[in-house]
mmCIF file of the N, C-alpha and C atoms, coordinates in Angstrom:
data_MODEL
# 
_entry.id   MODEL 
# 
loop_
_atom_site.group_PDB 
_atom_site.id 
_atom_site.type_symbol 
_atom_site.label_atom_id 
_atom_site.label_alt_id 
_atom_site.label_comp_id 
_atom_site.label_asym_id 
_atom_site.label_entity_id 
_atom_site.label_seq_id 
_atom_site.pdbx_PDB_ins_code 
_atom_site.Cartn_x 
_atom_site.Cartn_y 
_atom_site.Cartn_z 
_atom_site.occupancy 
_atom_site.B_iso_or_equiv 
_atom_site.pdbx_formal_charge 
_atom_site.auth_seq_id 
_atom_site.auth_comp_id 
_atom_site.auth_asym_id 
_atom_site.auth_atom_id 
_atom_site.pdbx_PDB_model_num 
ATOM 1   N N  . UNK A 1 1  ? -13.953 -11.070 -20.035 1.00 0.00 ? 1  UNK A N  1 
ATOM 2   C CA . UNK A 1 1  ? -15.278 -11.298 -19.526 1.00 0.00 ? 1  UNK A CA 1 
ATOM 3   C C  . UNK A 1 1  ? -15.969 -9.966  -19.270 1.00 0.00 ? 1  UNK A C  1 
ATOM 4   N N  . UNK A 1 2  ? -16.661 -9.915  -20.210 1.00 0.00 ? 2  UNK A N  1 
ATOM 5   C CA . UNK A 1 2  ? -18.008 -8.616  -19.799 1.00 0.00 ? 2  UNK A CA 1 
ATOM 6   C C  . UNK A 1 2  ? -18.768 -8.553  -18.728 1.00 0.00 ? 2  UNK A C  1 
ATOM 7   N N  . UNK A 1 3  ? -18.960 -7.386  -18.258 1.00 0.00 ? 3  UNK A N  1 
ATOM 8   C CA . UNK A 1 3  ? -19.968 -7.153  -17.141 1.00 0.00 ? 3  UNK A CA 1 
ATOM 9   C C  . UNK A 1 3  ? -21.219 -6.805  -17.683 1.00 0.00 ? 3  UNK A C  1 
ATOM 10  N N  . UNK A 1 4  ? -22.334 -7.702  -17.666 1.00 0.00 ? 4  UNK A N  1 
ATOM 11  C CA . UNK A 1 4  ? -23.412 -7.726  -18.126 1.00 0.00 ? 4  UNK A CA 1 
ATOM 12  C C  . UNK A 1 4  ? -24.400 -6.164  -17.948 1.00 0.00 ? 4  UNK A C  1 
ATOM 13  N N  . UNK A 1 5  ? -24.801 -5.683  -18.949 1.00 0.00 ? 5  UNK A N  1 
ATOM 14  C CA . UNK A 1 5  ? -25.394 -4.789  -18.671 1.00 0.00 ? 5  UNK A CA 1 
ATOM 15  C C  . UNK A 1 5  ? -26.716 -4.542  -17.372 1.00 0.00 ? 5  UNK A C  1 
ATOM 16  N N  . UNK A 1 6  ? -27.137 -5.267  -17.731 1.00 0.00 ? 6  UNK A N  1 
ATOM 17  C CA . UNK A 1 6  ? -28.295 -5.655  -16.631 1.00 0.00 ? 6  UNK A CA 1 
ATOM 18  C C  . UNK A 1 6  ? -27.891 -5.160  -15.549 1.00 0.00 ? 6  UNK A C  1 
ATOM 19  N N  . UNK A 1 7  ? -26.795 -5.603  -14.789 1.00 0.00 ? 7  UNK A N  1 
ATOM 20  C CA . UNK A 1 7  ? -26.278 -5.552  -13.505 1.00 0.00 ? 7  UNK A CA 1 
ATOM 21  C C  . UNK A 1 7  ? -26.778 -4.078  -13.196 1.00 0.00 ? 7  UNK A C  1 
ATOM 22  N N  . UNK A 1 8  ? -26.043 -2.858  -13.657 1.00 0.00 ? 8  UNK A N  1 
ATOM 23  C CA . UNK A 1 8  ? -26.344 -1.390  -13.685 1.00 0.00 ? 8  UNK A CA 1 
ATOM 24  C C  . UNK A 1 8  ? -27.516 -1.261  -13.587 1.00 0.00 ? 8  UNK A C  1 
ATOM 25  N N  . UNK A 1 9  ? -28.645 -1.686  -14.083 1.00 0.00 ? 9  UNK A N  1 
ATOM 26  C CA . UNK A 1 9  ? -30.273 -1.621  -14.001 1.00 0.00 ? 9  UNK A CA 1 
ATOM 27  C C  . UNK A 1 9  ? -30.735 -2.475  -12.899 1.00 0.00 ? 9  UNK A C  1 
ATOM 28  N N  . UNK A 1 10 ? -29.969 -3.386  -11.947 1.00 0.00 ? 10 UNK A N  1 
ATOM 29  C CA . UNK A 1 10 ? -30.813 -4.031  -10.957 1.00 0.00 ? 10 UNK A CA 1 
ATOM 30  C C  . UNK A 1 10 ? -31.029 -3.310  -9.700  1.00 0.00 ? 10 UNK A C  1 
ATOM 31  N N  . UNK A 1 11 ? -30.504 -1.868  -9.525  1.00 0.00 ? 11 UNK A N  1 
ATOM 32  C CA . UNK A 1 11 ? -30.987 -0.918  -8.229  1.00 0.00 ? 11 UNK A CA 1 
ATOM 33  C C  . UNK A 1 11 ? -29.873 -0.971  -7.524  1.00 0.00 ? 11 UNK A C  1 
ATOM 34  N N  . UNK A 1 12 ? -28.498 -1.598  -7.490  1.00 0.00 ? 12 UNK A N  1 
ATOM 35  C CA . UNK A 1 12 ? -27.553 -1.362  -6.593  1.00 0.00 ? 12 UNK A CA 1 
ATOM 36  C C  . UNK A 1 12 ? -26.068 -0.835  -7.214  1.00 0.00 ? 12 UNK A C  1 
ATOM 37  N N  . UNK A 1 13 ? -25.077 -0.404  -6.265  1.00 0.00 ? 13 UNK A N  1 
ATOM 38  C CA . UNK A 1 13 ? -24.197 0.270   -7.003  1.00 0.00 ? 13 UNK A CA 1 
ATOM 39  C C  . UNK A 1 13 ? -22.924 -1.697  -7.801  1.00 0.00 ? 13 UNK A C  1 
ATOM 40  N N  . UNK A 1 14 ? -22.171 -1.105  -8.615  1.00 0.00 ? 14 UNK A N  1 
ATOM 41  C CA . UNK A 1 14 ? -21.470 -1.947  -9.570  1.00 0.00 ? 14 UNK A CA 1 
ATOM 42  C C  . UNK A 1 14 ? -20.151 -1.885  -9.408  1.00 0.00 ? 14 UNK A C  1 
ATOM 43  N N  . UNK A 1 15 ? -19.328 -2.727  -8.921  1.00 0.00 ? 15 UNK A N  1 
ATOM 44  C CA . UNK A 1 15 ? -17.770 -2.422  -8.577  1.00 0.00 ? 15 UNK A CA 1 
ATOM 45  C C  . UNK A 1 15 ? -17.197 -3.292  -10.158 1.00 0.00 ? 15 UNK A C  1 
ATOM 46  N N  . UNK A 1 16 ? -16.008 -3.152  -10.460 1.00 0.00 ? 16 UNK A N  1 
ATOM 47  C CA . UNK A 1 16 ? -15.324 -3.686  -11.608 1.00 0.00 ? 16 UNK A CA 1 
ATOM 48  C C  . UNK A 1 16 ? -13.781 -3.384  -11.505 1.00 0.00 ? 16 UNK A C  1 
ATOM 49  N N  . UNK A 1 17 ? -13.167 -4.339  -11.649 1.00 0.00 ? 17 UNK A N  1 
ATOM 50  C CA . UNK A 1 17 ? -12.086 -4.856  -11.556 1.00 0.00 ? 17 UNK A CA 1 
ATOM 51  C C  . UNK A 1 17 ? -11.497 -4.695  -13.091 1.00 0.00 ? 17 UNK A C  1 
ATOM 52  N N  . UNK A 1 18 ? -10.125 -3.869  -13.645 1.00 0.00 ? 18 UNK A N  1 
ATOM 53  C CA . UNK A 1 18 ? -9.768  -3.844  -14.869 1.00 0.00 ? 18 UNK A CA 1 
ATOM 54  C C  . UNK A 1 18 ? -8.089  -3.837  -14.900 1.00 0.00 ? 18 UNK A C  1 
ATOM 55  N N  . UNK A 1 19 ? -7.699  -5.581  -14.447 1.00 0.00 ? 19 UNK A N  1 
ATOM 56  C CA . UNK A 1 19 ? -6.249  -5.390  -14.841 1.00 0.00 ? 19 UNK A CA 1 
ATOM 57  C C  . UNK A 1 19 ? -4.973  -4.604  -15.657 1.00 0.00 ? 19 UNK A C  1 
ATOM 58  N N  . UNK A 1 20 ? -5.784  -4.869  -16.872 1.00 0.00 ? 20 UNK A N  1 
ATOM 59  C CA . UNK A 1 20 ? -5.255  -4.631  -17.949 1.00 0.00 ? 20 UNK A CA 1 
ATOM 60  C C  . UNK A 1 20 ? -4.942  -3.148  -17.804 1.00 0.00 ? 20 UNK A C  1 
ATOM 61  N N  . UNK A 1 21 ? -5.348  -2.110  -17.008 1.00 0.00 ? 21 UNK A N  1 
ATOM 62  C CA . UNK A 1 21 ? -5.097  -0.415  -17.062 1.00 0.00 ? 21 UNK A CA 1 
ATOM 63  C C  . UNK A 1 21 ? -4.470  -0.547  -15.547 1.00 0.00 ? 21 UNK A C  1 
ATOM 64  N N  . UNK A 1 22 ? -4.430  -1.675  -14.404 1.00 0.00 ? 22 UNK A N  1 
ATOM 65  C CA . UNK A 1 22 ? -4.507  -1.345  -13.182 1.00 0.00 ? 22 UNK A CA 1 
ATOM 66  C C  . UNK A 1 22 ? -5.405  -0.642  -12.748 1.00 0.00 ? 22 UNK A C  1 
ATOM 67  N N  . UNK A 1 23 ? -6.659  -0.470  -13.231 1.00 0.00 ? 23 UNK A N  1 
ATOM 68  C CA . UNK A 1 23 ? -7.839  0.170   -12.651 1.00 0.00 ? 23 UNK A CA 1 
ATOM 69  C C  . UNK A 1 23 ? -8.764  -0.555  -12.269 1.00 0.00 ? 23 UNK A C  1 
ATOM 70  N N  . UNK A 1 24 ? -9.847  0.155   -11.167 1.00 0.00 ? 24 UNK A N  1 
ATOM 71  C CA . UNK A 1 24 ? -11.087 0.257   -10.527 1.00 0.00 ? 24 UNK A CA 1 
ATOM 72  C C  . UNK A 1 24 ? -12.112 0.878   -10.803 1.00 0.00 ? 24 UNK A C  1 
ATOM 73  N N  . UNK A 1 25 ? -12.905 0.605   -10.548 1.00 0.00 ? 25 UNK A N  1 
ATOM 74  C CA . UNK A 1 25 ? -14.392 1.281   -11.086 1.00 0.00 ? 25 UNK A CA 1 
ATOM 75  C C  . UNK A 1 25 ? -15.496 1.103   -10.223 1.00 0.00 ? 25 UNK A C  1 
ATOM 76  N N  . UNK A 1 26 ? -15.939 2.530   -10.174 1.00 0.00 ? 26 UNK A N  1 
ATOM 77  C CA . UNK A 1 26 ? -17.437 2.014   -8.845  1.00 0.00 ? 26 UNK A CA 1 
ATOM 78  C C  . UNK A 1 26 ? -18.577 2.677   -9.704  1.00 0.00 ? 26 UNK A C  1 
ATOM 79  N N  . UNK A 1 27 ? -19.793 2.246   -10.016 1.00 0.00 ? 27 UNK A N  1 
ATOM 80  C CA . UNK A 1 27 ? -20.581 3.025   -10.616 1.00 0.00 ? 27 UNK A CA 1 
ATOM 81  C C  . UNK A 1 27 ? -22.163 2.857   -9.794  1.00 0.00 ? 27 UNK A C  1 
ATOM 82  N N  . UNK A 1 28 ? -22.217 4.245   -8.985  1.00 0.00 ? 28 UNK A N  1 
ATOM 83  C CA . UNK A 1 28 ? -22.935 4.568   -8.061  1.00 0.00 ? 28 UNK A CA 1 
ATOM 84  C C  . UNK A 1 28 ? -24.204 4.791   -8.666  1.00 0.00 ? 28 UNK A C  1 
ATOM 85  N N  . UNK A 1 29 ? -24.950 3.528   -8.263  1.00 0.00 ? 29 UNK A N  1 
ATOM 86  C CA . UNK A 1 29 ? -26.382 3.486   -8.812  1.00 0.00 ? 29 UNK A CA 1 
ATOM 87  C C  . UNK A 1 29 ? -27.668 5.016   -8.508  1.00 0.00 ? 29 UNK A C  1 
ATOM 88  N N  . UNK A 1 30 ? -27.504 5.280   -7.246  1.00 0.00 ? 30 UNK A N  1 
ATOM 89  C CA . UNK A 1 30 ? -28.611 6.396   -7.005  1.00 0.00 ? 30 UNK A CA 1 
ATOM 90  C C  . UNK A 1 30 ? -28.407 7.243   -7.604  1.00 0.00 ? 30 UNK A C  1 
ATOM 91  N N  . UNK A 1 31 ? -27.406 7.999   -7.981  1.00 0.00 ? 31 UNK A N  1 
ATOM 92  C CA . UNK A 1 31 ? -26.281 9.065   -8.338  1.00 0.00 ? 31 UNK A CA 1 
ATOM 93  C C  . UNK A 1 31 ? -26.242 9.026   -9.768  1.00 0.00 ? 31 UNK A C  1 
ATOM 94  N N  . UNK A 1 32 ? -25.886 8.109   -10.367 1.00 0.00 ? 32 UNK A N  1 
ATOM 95  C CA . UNK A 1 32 ? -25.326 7.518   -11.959 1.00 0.00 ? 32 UNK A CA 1 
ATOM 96  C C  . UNK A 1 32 ? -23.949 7.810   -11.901 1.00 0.00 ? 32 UNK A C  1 
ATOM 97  N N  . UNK A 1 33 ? -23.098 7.813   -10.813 1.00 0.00 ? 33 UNK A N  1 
ATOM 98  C CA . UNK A 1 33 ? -21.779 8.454   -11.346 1.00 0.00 ? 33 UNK A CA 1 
ATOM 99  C C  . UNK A 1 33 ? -21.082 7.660   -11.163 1.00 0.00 ? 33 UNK A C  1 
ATOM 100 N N  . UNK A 1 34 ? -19.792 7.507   -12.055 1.00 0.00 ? 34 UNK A N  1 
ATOM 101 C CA . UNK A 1 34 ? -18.774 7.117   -11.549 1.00 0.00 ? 34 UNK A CA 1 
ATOM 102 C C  . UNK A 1 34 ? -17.335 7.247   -11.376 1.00 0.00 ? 34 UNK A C  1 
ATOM 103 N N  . UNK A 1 35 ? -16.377 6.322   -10.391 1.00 0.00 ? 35 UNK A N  1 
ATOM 104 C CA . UNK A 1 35 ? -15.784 6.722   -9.462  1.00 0.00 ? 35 UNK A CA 1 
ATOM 105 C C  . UNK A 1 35 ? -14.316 5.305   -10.391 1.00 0.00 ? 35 UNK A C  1 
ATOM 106 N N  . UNK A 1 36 ? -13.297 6.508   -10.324 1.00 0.00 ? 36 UNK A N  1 
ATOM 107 C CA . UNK A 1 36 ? -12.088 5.379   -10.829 1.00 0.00 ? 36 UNK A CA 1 
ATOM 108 C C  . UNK A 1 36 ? -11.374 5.387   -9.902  1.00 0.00 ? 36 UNK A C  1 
ATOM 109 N N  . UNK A 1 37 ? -10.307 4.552   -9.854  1.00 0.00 ? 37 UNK A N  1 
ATOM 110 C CA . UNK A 1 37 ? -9.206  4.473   -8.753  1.00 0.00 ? 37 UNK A CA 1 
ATOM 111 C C  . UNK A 1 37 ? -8.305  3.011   -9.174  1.00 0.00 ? 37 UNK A C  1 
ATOM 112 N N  . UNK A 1 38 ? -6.934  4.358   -9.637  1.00 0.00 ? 38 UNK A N  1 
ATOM 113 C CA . UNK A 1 38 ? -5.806  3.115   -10.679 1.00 0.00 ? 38 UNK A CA 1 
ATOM 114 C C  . UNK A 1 38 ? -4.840  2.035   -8.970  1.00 0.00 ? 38 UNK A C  1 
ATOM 115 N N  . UNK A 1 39 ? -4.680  1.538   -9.594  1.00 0.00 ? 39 UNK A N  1 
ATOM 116 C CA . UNK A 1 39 ? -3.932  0.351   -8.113  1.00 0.00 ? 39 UNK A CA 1 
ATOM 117 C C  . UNK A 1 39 ? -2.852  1.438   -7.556  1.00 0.00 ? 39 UNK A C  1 
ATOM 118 N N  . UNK A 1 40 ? -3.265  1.397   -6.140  1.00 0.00 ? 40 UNK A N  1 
ATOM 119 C CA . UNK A 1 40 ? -2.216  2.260   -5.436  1.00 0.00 ? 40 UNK A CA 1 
ATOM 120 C C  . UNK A 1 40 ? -2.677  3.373   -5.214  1.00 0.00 ? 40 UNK A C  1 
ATOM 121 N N  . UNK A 1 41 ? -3.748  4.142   -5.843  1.00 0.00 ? 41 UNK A N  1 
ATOM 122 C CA . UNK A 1 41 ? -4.374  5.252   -5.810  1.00 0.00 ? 41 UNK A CA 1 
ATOM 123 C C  . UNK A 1 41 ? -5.640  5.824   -5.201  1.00 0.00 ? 41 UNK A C  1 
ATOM 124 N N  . UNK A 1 42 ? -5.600  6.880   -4.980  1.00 0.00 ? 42 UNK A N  1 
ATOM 125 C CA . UNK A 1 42 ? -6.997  7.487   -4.365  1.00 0.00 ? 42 UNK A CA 1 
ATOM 126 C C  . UNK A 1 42 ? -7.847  7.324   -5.786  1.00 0.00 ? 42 UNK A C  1 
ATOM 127 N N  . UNK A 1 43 ? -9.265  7.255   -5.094  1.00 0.00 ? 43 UNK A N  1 
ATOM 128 C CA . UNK A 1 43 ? -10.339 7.429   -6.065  1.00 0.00 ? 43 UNK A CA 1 
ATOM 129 C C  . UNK A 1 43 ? -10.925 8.839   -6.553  1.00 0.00 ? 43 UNK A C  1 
ATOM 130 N N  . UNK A 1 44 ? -11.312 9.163   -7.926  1.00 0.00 ? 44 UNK A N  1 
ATOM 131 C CA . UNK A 1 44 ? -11.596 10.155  -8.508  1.00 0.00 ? 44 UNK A CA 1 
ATOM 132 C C  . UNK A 1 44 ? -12.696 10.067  -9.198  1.00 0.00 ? 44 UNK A C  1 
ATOM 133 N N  . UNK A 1 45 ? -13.705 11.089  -9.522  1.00 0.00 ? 45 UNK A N  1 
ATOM 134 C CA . UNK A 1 45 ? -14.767 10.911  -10.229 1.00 0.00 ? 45 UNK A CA 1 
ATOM 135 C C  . UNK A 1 45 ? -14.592 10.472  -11.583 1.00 0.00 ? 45 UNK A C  1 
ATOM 136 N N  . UNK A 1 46 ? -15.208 9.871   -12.302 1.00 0.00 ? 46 UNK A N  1 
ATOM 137 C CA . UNK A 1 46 ? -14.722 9.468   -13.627 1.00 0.00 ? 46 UNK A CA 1 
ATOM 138 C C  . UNK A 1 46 ? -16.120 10.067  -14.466 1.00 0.00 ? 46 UNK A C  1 
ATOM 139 N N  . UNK A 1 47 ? -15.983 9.934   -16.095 1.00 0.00 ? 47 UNK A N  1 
ATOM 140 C CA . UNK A 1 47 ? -17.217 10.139  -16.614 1.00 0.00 ? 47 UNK A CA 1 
ATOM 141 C C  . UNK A 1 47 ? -18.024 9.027   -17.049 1.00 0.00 ? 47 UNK A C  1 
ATOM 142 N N  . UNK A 1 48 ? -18.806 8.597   -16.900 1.00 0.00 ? 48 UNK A N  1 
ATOM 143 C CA . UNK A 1 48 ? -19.850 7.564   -17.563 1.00 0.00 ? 48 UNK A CA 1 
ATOM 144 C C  . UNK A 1 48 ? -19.377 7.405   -18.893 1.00 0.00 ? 48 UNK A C  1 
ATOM 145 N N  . UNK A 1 49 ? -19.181 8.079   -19.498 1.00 0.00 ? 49 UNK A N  1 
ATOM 146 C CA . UNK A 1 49 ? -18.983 7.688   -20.993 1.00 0.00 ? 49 UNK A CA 1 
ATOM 147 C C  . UNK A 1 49 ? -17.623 7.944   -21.725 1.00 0.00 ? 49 UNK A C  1 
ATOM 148 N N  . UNK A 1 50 ? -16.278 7.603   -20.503 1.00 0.00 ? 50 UNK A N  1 
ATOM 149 C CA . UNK A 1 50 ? -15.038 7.797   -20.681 1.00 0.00 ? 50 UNK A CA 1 
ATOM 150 C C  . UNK A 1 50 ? -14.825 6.627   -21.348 1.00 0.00 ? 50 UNK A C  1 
ATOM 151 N N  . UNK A 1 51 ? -13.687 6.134   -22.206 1.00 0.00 ? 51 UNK A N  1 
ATOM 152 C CA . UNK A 1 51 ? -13.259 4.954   -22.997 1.00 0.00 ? 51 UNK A CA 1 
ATOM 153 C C  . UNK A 1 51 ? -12.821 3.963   -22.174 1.00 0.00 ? 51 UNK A C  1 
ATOM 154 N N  . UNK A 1 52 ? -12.363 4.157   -20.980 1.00 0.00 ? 52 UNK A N  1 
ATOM 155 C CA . UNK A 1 52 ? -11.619 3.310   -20.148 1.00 0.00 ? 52 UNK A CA 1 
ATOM 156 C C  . UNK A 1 52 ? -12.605 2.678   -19.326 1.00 0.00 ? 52 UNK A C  1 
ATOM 157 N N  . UNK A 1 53 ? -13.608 3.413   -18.767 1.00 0.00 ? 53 UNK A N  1 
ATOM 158 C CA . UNK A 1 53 ? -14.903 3.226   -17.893 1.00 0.00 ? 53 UNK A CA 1 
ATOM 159 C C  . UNK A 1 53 ? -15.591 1.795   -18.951 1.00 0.00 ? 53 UNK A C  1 
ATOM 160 N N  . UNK A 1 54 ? -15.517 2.681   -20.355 1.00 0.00 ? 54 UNK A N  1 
ATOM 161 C CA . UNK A 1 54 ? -16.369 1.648   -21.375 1.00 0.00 ? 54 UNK A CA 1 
ATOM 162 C C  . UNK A 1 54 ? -15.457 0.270   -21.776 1.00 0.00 ? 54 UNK A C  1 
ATOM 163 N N  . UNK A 1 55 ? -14.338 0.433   -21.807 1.00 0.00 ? 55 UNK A N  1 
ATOM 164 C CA . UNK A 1 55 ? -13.283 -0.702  -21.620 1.00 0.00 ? 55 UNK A CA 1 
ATOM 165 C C  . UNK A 1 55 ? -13.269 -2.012  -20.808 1.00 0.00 ? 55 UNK A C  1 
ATOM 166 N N  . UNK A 1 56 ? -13.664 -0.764  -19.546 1.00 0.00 ? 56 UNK A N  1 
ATOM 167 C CA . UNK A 1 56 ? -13.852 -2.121  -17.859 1.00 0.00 ? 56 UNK A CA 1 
ATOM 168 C C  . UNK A 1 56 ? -14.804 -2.846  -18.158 1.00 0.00 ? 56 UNK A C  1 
ATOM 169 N N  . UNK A 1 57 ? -15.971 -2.138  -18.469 1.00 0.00 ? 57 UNK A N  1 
ATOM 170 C CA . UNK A 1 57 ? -17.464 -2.746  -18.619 1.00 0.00 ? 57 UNK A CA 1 
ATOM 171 C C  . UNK A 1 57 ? -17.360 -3.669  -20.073 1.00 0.00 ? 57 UNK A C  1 
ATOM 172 N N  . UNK A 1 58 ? -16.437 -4.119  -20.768 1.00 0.00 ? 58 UNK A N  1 
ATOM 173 C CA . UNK A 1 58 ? -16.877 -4.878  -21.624 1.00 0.00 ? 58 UNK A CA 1 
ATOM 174 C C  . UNK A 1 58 ? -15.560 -5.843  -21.092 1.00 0.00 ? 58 UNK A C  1 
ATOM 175 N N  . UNK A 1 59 ? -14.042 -5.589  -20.966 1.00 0.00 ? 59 UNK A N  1 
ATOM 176 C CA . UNK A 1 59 ? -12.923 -6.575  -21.078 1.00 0.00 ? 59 UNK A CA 1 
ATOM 177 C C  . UNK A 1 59 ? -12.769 -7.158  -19.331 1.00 0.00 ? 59 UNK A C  1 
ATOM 178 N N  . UNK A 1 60 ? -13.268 -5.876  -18.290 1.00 0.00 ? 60 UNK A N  1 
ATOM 179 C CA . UNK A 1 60 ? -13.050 -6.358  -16.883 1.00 0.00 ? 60 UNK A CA 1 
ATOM 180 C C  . UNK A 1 60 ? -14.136 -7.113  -15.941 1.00 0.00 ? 60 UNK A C  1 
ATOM 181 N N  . UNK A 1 61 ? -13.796 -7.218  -14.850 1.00 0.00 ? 61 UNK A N  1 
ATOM 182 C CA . UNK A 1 61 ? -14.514 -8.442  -14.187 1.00 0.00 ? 61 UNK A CA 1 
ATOM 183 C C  . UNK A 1 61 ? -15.266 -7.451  -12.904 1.00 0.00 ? 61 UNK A C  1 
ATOM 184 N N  . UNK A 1 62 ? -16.477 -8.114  -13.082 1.00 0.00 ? 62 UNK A N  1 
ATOM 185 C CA . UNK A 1 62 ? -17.372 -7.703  -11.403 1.00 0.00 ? 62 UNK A CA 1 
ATOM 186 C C  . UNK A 1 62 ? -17.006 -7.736  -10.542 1.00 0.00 ? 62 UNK A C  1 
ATOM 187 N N  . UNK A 1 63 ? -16.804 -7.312  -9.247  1.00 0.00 ? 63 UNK A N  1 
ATOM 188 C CA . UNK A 1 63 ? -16.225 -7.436  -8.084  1.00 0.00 ? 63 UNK A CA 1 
ATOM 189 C C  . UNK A 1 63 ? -16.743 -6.754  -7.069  1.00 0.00 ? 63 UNK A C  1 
ATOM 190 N N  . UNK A 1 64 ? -16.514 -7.419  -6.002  1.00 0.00 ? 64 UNK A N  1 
ATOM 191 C CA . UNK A 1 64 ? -17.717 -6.756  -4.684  1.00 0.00 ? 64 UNK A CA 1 
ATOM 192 C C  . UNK A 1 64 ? -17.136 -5.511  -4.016  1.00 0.00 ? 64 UNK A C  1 
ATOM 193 N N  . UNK A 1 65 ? -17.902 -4.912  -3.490  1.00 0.00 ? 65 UNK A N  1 
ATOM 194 C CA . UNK A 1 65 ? -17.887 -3.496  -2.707  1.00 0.00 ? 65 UNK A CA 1 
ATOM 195 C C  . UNK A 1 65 ? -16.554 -3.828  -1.768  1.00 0.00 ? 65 UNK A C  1 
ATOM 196 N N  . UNK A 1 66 ? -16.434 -4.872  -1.422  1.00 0.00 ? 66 UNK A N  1 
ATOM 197 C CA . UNK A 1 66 ? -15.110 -4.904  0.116   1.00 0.00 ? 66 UNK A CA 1 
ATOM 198 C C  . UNK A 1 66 ? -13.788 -5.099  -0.697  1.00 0.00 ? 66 UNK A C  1 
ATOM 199 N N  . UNK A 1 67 ? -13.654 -5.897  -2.308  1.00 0.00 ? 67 UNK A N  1 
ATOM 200 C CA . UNK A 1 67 ? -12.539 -6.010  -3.027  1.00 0.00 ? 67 UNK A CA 1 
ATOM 201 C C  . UNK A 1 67 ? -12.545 -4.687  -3.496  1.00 0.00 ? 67 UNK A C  1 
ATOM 202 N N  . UNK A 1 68 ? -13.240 -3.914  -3.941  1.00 0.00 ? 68 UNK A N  1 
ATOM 203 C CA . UNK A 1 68 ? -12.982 -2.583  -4.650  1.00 0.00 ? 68 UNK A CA 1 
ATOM 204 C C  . UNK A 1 68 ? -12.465 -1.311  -3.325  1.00 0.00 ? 68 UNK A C  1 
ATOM 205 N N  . UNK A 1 69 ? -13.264 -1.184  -1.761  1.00 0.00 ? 69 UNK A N  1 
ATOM 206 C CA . UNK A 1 69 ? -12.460 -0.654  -1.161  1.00 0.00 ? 69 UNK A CA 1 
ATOM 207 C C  . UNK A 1 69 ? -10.988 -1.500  -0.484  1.00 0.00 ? 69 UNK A C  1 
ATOM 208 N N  . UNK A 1 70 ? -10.808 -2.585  -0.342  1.00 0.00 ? 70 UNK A N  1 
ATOM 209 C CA . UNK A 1 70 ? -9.768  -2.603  -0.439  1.00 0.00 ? 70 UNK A CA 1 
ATOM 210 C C  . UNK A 1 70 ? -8.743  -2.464  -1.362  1.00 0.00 ? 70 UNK A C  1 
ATOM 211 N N  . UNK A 1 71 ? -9.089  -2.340  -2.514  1.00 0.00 ? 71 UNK A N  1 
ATOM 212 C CA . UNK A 1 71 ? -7.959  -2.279  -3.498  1.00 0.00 ? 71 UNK A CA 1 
ATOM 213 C C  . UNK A 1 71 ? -6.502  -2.882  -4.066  1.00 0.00 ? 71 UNK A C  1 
ATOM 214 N N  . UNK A 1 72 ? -5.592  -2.671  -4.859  1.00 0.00 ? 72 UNK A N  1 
ATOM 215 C CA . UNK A 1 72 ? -5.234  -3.721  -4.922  1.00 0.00 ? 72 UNK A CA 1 
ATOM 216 C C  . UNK A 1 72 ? -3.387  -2.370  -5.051  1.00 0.00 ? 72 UNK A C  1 
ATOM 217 N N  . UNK A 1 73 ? -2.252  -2.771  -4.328  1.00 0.00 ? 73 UNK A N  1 
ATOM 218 C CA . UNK A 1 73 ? -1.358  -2.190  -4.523  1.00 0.00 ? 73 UNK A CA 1 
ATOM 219 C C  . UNK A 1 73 ? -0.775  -1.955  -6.043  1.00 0.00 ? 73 UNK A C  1 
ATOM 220 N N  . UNK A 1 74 ? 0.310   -0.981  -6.203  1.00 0.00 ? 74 UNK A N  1 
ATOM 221 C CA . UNK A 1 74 ? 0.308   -0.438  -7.518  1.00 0.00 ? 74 UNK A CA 1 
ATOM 222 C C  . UNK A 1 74 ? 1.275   -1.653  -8.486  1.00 0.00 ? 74 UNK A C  1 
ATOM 223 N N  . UNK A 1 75 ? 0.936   -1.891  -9.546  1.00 0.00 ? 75 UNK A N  1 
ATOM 224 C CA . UNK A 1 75 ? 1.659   -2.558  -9.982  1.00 0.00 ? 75 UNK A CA 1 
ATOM 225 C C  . UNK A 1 75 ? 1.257   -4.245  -10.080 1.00 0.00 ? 75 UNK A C  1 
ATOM 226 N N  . UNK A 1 76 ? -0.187  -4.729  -8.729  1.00 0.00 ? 76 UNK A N  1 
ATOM 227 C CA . UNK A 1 76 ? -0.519  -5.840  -8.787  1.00 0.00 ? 76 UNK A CA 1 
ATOM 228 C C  . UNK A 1 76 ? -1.405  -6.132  -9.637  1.00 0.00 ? 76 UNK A C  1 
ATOM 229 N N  . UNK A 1 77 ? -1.392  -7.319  -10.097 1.00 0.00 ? 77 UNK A N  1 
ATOM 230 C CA . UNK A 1 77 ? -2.639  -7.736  -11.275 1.00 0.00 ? 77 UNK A CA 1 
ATOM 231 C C  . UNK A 1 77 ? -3.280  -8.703  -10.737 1.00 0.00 ? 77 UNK A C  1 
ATOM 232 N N  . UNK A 1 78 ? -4.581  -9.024  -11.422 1.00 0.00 ? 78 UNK A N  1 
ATOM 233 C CA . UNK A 1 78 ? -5.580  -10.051 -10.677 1.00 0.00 ? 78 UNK A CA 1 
ATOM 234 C C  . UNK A 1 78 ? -4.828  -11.499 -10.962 1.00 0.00 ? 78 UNK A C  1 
ATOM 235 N N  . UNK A 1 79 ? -5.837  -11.968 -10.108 1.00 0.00 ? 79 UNK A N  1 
ATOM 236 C CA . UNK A 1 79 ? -5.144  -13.453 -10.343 1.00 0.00 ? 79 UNK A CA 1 
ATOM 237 C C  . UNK A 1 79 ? -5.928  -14.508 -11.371 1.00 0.00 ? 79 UNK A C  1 
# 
């Protein structure tokens, strides 16, 4: 399930959920940047136009600001 492009253009920041790598994704609307963080891990700046970033945004799922800081331990997958 794709994360609709639109979303990124409606003025707020975009959390994404990407089992398949054990990764996270925050993409900070005011800013344009974004922010990865694999399960179990601290978060790191990522690049906008990294393969994995572009991966989440087409194979992973939307997810709200309180599921993305809580995060998900290393090794867990969505349900």
């Amino acid at each position: 399930m794709a994360v609709p492009l639109e979303v990124f253009r409606e003025g707020h920041d975009v959390y994404i959920d990407y089992p398949f790598e054990d990764a996270m994704f925050r993409y900070e609307y005011q800013t344009g940047r974004v922010f990865r963080k694999f399960y179990g891990e601290a978060e790191v700046e990522a690049s906008y136009t990294s393969n994995l970033f572009r991966e989440a945004m087409s194979w992973g799922q939307q997810i709200t600001a309180e599921q993305y800081a809580k995060g998900k331990p290393a090794g867990q997958k969505s349900e």
